[in-house]
C-alpha positions as protocol buffer text, in pm:
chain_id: "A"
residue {
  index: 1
  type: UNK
  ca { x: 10265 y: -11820 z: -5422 }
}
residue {
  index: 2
  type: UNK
  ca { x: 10145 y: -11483 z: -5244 }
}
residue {
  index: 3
  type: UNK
  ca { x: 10139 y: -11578 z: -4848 }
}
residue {
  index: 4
  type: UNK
  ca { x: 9778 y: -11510 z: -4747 }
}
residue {
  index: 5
  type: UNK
  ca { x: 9704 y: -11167 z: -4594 }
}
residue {
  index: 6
  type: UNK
  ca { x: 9681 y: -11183 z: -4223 }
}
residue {
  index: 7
  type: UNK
  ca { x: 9423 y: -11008 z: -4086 }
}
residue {
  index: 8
  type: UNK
  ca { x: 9477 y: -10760 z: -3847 }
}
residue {
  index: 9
  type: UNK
  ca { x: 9278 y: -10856 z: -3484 }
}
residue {
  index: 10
  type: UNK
  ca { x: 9171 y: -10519 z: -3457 }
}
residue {
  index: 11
  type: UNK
  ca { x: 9228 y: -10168 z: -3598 }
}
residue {
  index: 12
  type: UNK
  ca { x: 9174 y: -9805 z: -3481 }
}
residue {
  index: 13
  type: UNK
  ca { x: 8885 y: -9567 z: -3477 }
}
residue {
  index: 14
  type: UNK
  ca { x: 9016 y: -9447 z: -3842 }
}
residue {
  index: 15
  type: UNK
  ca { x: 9068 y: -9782 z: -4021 }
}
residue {
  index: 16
  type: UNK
  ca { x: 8715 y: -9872 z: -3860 }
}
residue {
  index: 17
  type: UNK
  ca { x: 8535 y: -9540 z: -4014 }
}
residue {
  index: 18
  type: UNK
  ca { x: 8711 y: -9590 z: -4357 }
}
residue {
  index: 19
  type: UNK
  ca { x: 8618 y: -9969 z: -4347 }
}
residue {
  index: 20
  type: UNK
  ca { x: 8255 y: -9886 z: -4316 }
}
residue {
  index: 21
  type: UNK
  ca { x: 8236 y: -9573 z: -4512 }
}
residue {
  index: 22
  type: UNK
  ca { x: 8154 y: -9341 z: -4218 }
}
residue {
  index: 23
  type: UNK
  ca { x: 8364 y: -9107 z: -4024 }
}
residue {
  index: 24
  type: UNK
  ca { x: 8554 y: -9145 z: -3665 }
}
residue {
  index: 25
  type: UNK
  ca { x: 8329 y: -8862 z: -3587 }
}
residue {
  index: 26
  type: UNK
  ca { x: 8008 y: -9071 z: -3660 }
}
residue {
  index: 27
  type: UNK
  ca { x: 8176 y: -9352 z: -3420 }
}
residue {
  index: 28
  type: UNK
  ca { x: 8199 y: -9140 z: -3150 }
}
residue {
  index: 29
  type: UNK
  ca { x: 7861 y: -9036 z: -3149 }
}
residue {
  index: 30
  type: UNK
  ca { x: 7756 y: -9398 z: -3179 }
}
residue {
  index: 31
  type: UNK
  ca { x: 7877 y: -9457 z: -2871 }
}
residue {
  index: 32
  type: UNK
  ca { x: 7706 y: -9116 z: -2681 }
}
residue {
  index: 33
  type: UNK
  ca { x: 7373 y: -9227 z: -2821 }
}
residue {
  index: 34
  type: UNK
  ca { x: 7451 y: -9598 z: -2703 }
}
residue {
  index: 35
  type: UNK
  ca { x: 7402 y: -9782 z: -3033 }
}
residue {
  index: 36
  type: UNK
  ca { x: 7812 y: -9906 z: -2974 }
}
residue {
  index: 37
  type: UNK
  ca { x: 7913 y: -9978 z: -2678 }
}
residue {
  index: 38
  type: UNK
  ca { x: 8275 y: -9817 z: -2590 }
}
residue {
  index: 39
  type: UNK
  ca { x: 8563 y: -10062 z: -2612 }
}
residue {
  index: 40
  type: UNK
  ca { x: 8838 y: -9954 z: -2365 }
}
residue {
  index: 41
  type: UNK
  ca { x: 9126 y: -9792 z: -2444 }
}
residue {
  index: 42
  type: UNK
  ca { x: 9481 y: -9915 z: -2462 }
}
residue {
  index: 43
  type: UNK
  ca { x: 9787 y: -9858 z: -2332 }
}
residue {
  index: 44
  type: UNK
  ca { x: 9818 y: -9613 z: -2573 }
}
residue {
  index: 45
  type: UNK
  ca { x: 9516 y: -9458 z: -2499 }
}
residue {
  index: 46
  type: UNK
  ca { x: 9367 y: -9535 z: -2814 }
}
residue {
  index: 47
  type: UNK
  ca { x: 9065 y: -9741 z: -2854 }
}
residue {
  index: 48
  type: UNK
  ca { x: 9043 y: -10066 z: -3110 }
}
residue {
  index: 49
  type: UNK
  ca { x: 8784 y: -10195 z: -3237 }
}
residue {
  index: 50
  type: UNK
  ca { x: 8733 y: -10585 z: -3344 }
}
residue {
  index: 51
  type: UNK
  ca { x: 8534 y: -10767 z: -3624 }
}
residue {
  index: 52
  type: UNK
  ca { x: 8213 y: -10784 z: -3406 }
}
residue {
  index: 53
  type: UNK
  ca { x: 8188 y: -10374 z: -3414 }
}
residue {
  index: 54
  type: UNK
  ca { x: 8253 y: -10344 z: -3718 }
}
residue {
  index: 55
  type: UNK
  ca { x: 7980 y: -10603 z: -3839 }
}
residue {
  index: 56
  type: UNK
  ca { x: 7789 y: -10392 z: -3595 }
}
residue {
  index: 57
  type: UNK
  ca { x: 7856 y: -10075 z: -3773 }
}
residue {
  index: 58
  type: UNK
  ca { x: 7788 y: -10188 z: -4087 }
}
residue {
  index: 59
  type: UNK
  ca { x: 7415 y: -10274 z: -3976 }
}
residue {
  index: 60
  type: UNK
  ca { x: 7383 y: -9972 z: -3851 }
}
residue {
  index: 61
  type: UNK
  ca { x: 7476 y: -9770 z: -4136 }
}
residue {
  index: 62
  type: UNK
  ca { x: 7278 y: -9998 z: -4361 }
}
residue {
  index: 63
  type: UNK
  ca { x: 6969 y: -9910 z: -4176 }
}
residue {
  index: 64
  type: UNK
  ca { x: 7107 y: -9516 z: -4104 }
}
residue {
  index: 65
  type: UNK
  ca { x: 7063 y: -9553 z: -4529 }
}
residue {
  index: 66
  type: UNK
  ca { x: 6731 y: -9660 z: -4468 }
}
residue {
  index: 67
  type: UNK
  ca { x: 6599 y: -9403 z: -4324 }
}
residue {
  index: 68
  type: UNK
  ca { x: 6562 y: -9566 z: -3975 }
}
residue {
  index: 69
  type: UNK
  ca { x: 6620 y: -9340 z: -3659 }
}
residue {
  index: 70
  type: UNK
  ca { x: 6904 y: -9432 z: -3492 }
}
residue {
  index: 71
  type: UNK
  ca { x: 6689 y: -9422 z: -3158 }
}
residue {
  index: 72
  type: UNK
  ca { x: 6487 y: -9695 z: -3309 }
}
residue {
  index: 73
  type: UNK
  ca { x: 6800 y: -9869 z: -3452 }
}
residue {
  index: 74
  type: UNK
  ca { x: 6943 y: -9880 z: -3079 }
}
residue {
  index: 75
  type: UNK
  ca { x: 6578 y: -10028 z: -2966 }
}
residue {
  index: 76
  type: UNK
  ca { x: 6647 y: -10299 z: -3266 }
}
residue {
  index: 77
  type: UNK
  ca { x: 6961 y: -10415 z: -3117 }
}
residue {
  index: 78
  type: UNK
  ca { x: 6895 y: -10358 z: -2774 }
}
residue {
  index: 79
  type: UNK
  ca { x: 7288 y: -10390 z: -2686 }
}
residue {
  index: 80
  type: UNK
  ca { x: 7375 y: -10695 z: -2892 }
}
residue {
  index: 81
  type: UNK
  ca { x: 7499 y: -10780 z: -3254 }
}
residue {
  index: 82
  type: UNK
  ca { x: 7183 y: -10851 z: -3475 }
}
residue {
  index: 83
  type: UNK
  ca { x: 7113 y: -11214 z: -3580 }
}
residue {
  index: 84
  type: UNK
  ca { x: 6920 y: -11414 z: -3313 }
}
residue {
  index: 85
  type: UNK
  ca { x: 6559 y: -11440 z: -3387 }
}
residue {
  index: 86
  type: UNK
  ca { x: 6479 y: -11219 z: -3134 }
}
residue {
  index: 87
  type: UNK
  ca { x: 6716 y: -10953 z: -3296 }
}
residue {
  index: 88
  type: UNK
  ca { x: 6514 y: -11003 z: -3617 }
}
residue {
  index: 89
  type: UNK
  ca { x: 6145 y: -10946 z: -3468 }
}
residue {
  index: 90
  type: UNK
  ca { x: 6298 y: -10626 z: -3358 }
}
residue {
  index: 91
  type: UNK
  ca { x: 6439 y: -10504 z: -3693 }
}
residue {
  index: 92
  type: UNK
  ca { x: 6081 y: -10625 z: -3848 }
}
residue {
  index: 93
  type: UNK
  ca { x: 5890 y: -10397 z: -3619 }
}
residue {
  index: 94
  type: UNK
  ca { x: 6117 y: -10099 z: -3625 }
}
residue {
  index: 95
  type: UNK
  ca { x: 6075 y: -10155 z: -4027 }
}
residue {
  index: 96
  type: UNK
  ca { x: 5708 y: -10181 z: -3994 }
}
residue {
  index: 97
  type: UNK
  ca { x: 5706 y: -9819 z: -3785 }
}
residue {
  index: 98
  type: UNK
  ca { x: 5941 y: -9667 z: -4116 }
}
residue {
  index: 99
  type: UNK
  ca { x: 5688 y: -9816 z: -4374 }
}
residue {
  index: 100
  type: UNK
  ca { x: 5395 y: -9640 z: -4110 }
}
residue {
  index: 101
  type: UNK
  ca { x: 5639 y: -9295 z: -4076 }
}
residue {
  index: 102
  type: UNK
  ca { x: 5746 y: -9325 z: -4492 }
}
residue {
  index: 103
  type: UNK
  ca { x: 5357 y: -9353 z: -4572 }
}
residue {
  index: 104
  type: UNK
  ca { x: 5254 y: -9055 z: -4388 }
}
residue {
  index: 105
  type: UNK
  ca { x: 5551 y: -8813 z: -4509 }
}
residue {
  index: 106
  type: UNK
  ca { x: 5445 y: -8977 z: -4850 }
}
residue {
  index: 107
  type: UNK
  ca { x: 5110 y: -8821 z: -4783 }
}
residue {
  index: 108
  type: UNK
  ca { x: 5218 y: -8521 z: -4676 }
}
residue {
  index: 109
  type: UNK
  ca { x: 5454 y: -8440 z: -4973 }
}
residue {
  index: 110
  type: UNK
  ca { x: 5159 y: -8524 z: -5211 }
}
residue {
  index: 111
  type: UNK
  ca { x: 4947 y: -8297 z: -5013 }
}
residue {
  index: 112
  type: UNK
  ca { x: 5258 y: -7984 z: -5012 }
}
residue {
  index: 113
  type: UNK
  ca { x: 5258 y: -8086 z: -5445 }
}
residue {
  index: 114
  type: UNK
  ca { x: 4903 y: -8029 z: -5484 }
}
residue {
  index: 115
  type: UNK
  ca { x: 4931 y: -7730 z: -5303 }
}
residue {
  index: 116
  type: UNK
  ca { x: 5209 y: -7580 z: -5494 }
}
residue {
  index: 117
  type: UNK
  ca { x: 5054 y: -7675 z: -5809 }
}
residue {
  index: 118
  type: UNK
  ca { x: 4689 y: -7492 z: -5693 }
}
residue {
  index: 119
  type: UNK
  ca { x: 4923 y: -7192 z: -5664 }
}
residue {
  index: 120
  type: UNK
  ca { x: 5061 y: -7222 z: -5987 }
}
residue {
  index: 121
  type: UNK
  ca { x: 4711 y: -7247 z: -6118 }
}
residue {
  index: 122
  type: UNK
  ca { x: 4543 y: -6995 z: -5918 }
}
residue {
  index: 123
  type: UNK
  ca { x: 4843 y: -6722 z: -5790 }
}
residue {
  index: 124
  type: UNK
  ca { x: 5046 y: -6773 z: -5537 }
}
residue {
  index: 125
  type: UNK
  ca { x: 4879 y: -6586 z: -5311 }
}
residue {
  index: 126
  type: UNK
  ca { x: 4541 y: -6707 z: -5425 }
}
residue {
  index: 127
  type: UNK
  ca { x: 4637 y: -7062 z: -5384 }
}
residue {
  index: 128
  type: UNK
  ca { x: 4694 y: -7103 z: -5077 }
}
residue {
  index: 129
  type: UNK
  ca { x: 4373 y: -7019 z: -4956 }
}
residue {
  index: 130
  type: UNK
  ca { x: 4103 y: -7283 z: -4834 }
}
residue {
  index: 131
  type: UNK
  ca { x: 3952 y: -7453 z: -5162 }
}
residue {
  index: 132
  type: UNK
  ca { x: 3605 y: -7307 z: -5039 }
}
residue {
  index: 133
  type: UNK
  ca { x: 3723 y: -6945 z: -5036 }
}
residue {
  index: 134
  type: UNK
  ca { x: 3894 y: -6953 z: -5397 }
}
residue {
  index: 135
  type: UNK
  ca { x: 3621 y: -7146 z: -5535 }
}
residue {
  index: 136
  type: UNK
  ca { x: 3418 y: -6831 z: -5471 }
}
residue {
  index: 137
  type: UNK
  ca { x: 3637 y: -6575 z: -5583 }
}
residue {
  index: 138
  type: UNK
  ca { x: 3626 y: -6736 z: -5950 }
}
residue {
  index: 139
  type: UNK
  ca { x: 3352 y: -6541 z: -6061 }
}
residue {
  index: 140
  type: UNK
  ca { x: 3587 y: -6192 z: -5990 }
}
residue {
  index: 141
  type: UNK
  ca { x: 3758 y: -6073 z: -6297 }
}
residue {
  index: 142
  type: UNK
  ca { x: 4069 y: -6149 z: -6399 }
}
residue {
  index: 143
  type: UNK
  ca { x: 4318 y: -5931 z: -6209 }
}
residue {
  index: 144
  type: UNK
  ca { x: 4082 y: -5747 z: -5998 }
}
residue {
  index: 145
  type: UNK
  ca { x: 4139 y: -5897 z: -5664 }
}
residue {
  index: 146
  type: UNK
  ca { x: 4400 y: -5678 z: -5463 }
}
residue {
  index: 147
  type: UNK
  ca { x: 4629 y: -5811 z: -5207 }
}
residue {
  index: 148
  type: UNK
  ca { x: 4501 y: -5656 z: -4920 }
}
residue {
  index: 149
  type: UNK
  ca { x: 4153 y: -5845 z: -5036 }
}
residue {
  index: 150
  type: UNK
  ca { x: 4375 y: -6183 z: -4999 }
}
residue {
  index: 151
  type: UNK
  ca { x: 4491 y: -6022 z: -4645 }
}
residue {
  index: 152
  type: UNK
  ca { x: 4177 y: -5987 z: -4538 }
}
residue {
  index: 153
  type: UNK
  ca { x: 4018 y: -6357 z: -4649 }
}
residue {
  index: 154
  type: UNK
  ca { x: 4356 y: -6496 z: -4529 }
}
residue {
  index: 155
  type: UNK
  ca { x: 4305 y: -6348 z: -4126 }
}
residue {
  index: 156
  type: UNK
  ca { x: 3887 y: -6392 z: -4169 }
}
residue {
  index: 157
  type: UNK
  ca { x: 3981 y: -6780 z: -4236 }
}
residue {
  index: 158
  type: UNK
  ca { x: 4211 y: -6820 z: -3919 }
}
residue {
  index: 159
  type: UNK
  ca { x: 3953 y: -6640 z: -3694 }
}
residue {
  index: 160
  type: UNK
  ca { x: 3637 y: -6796 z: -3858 }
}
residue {
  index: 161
  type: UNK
  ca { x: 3742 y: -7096 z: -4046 }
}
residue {
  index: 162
  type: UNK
  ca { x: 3684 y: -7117 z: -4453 }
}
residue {
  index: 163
  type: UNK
  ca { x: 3321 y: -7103 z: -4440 }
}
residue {
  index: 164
  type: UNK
  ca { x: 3336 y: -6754 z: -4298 }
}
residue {
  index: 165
  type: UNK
  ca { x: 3569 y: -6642 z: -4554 }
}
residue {
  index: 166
  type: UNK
  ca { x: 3394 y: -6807 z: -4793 }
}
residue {
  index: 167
  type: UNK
  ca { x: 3105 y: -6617 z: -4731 }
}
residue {
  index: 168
  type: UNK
  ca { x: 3320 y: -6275 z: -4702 }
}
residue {
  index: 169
  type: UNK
  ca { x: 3475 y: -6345 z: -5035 }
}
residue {
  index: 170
  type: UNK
  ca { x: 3143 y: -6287 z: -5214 }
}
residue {
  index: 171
  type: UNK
  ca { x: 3208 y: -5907 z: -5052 }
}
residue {
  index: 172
  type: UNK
  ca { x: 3492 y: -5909 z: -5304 }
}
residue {
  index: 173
  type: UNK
  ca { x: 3401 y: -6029 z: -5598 }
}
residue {
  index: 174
  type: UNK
  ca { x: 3095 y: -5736 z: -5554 }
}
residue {
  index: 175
  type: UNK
  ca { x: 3377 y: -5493 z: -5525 }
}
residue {
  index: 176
  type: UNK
  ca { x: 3560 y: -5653 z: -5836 }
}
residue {
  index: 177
  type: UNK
  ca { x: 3288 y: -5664 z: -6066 }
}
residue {
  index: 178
  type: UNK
  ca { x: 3185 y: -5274 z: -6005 }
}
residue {
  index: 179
  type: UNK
  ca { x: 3468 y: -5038 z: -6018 }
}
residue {
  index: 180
  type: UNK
  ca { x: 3236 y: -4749 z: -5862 }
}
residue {
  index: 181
  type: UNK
  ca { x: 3122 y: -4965 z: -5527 }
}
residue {
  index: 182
  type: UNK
  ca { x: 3506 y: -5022 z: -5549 }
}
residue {
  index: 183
  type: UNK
  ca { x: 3604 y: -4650 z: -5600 }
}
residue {
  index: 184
  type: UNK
  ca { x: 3377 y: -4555 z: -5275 }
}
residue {
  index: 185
  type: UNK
  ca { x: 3469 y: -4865 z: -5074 }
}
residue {
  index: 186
  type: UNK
  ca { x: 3766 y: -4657 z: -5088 }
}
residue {
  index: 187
  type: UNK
  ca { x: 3738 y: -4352 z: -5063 }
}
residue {
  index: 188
  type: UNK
  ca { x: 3536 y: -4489 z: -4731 }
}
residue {
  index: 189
  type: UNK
  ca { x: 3846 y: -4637 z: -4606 }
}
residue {
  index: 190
  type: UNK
  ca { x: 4061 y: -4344 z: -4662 }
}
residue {
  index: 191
  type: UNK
  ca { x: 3807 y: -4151 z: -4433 }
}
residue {
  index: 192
  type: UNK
  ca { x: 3831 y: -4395 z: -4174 }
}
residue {
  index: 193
  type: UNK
  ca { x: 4240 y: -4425 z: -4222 }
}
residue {
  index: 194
  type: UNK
  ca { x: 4221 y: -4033 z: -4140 }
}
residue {
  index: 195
  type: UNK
  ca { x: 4079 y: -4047 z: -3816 }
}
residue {
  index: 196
  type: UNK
  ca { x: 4412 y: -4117 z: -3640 }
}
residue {
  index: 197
  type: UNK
  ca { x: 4542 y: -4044 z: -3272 }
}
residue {
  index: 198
  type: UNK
  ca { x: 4463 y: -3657 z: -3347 }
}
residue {
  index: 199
  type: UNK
  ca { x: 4130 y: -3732 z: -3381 }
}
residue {
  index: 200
  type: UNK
  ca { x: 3934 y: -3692 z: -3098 }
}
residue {
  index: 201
  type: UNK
  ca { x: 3670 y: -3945 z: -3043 }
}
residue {
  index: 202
  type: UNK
  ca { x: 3400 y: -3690 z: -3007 }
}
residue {
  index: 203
  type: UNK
  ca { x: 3464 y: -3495 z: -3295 }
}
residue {
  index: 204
  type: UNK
  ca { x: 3194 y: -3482 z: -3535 }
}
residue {
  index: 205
  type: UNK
  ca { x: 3403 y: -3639 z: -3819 }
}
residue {
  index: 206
  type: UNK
  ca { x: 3338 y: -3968 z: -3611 }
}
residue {
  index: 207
  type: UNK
  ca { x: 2958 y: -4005 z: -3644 }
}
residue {
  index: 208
  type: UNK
  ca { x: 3024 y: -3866 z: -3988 }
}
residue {
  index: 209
  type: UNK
  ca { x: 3252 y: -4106 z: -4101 }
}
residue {
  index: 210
  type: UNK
  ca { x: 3068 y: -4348 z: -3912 }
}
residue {
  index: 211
  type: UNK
  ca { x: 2712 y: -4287 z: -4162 }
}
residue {
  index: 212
  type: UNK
  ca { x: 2939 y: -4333 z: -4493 }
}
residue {
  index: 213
  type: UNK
  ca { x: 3015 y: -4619 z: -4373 }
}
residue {
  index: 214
  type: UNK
  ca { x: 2714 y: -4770 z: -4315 }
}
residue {
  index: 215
  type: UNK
  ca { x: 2560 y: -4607 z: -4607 }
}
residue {
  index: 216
  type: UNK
  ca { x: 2827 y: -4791 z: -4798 }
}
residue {
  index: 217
  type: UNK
  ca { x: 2797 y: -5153 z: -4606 }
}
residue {
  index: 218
  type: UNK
  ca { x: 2416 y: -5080 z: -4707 }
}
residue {
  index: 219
  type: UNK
  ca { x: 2456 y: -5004 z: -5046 }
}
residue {
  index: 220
  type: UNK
  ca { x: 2736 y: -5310 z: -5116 }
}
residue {
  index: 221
  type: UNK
  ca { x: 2450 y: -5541 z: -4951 }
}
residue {
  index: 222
  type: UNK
  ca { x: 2170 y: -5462 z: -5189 }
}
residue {
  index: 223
  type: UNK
  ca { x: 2433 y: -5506 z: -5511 }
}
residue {
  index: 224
  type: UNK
  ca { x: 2554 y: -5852 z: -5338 }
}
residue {
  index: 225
  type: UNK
  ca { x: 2152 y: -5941 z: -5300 }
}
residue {
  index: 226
  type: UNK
  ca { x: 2025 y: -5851 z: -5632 }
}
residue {
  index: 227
  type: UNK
  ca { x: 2364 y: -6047 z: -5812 }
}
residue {
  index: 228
  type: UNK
  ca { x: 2203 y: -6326 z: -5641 }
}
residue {
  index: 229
  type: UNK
  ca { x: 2475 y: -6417 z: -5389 }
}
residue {
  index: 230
  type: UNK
  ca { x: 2232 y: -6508 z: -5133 }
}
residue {
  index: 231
  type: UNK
  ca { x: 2168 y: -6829 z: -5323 }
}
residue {
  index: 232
  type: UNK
  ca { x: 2563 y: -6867 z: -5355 }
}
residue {
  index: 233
  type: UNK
  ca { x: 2573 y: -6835 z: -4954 }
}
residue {
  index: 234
  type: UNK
  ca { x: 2287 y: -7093 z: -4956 }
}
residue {
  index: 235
  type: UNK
  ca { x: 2497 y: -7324 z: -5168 }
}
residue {
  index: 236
  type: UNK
  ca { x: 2802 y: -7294 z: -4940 }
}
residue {
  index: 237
  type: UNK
  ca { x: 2628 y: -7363 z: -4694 }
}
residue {
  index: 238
  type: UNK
  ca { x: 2490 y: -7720 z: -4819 }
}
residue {
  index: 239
  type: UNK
  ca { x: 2833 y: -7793 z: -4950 }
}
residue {
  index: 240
  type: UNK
  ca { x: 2980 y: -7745 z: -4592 }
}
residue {
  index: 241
  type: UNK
  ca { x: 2740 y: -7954 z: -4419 }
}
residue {
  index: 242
  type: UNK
  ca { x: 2766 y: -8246 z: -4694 }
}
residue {
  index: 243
  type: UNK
  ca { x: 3158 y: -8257 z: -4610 }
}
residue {
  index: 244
  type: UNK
  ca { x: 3088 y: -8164 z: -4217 }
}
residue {
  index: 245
  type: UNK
  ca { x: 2803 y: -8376 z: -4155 }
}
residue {
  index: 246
  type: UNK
  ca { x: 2641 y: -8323 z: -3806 }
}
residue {
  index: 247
  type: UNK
  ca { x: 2589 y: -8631 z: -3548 }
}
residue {
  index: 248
  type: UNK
  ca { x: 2292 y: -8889 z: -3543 }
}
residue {
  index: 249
  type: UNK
  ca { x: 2064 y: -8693 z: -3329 }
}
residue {
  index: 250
  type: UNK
  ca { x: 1939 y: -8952 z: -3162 }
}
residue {
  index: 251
  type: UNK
  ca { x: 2300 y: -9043 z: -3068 }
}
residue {
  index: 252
  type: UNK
  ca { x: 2413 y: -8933 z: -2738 }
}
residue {
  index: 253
  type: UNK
  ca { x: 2617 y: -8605 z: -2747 }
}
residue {
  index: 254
  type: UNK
  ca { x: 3015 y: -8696 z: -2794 }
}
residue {
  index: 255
  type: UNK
  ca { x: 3208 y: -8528 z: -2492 }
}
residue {
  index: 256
  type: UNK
  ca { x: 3316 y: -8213 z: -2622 }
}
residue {
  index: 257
  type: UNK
  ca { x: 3375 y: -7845 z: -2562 }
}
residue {
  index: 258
  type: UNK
  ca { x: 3080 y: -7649 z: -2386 }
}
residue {
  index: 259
  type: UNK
  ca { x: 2852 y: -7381 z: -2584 }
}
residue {
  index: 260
  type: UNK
  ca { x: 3007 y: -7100 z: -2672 }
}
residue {
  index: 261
  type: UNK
  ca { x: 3380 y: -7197 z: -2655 }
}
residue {
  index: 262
  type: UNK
  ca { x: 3419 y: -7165 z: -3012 }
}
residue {
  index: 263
  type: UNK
  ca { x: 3270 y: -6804 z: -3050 }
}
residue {
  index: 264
  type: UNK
  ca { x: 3492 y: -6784 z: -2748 }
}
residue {
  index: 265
  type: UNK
  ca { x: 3770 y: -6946 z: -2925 }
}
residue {
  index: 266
  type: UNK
  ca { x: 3740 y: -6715 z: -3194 }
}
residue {
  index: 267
  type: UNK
  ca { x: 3720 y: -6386 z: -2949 }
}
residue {
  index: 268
  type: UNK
  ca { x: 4036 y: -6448 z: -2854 }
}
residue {
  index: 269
  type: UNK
  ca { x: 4198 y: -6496 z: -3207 }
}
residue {
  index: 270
  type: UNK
  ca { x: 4024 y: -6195 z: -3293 }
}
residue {
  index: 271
  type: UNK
  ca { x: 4168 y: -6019 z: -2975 }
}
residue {
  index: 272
  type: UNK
  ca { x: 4557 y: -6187 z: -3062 }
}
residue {
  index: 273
  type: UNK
  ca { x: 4546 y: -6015 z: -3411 }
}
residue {
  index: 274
  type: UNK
  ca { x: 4702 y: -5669 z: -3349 }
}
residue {
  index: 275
  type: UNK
  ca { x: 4558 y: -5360 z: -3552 }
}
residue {
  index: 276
  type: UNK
  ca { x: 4647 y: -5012 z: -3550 }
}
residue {
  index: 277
  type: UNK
  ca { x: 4369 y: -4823 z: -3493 }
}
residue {
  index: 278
  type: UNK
  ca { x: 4315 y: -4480 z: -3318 }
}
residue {
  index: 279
  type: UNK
  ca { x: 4031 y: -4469 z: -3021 }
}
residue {
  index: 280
  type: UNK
  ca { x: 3860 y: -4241 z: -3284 }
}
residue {
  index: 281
  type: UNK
  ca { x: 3828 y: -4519 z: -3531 }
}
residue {
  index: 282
  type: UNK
  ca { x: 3759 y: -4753 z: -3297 }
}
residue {
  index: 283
  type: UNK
  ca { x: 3446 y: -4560 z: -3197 }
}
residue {
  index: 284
  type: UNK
  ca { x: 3348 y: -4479 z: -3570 }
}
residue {
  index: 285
  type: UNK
  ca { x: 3327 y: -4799 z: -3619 }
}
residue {
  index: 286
  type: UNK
  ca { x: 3112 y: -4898 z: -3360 }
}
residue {
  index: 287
  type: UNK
  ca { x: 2888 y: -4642 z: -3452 }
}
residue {
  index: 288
  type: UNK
  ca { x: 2853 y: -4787 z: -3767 }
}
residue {
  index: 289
  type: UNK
  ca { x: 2790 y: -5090 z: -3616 }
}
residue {
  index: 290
  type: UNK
  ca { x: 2507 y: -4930 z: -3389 }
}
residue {
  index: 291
  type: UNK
  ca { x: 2330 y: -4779 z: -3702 }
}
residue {
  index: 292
  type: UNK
  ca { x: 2375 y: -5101 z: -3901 }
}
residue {
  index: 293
  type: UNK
  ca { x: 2186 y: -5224 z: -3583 }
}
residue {
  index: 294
  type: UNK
  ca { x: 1915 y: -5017 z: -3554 }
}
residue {
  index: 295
  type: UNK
  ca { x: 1818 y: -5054 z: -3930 }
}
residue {
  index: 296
  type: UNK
  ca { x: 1757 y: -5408 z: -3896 }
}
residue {
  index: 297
  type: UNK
  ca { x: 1345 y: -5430 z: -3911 }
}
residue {
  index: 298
  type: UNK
  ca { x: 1253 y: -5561 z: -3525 }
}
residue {
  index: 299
  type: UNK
  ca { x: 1100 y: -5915 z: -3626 }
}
């Protein structure tokens, strides 16, 4: 007959790791974090470690497997081997907080997948703009969007939220659907791209550049009202309130931020967005602006 293995009482930081499938390493920062307390060490200078650590550290790396944090494995034990009721009622409600934590990453990753699958769908690009905004650009044709259109929906919806680019996207699919509004759109932009830091802001190419401009704007509104876009805008409109309904009125106001702090709010975002532009197309533009103004009939 064999004689019957005898145990050893305790065994090093190695044996310890290798027992429970972890490394020394792993120990040591067990004990920094304070989820095993330090034995002292020897004579030697060498710490040992008995059966109640290792039980200890095979919990532990059970619920490391998990997926628990090992800050809320500490709170589980609270400085003592797991098995008294109290012990237990821990480890449920640390488990309850992973199911909680699981269900929301859960959430999230579905959310990330139908993302990635809208771009796949729609264009990379394309897809990853609000659901509002490419709803609208399905009427442009295939292939006729640029990038810099995509650029421009994708700051308009940080600065004005997806309703606002929304509405600018029906700009877009005006341009895409007649190559000679395109063609001038531009050739208007290449004017405006020429007045650079040589320009001065009184030269006459300013207020010149500044009437194409609105002359175009003016001309790309009447295509956008008689292709009935209006009634699109109109649309977009009732399909935002439907998913943003307003308050009872008859309720009392909710505590919230005062008037104005969200055209403020978007100011500043505007203001945080940097843009190279010379003072001379800074000023042709708010010409345009001015005549765009002074066309409006007074009411």
């Amino acid at each position: 007959m064999h004689p019957f293995p005898t145990p050893p009482r305790q065994v090093l930081i190695g044996d310890a790791a290798a027992f429970v499938g972890i490394t020394p390493r792993t120990i040591r920062h067990y004990h920094q974090v304070g989820l095993l307390p330090e034995r002292e060490r020897g004579s030697d200078g060498r710490r040992r470690y008995g059966s109640e650590e290792i039980i200890r550290l095979l919990w532990i790396r059970r619920m490391a497997d998990a997926g628990i944090a090992l800050d809320d494995i500490r709170d589980a034990f609270d400085g003592a081997a797991p098995g008294g009721a109290d012990g237990e009622d821990e480890v449920a409600g640390v488990l309850a907080r992973l199911e909680d934590t699981l269900a929301a990453q859960d959430a999230e990753l579905q959310a990330k997948r139908a993302s990635v699958q809208r771009m796949r769908a729609l264009g990379s690009r394309l897809g990853l703009l609000d659901d509002l905004v490419s709803g609208r650009l399905e009427g442009a044709p295939e292939g006729s969007l640029r990038q810099d259109d995509l650029d421009i929906l994708l700051v308009t919806e940080r600065v004005f939220g997806p309703l606002g680019a929304a509405v600018q996207a029906g700009r877009f699919v005006a341009l895409a659907a007649d190559p000679a509004l395109r063609a001038e759109a531009d050739r208007v932009d290449a004017a405006e791209e020429a007045l650079d830091d040589t320009v001065a802001v009184d030269d006459p190419r300013v207020a010149q550049v500044a009437a194409e401009r609105h002359a175009f704007e003016t001309a790309l509104m009447h295509v956008m009202e008689e292709s009935g876009q209006g009634e699109e805008d109109d649309a977009l409109f009732d399909v935002w309130d439907e998913l943003h309904p307003l308050e009872d009125a008859d309720a009392a106001p909710a505590p919230g931020p005062a008037a104005g702090s969200r055209v403020k709010s978007a100011a500043e975002t505007i203001r945080s967005m940097p843009y190279d532009l010379s003072p001379a197309r800074v000023r042709s533009m708010e010409l345009a602006v001015q005549l765009g103004a002074a066309a409006v009939p007074a009411p």
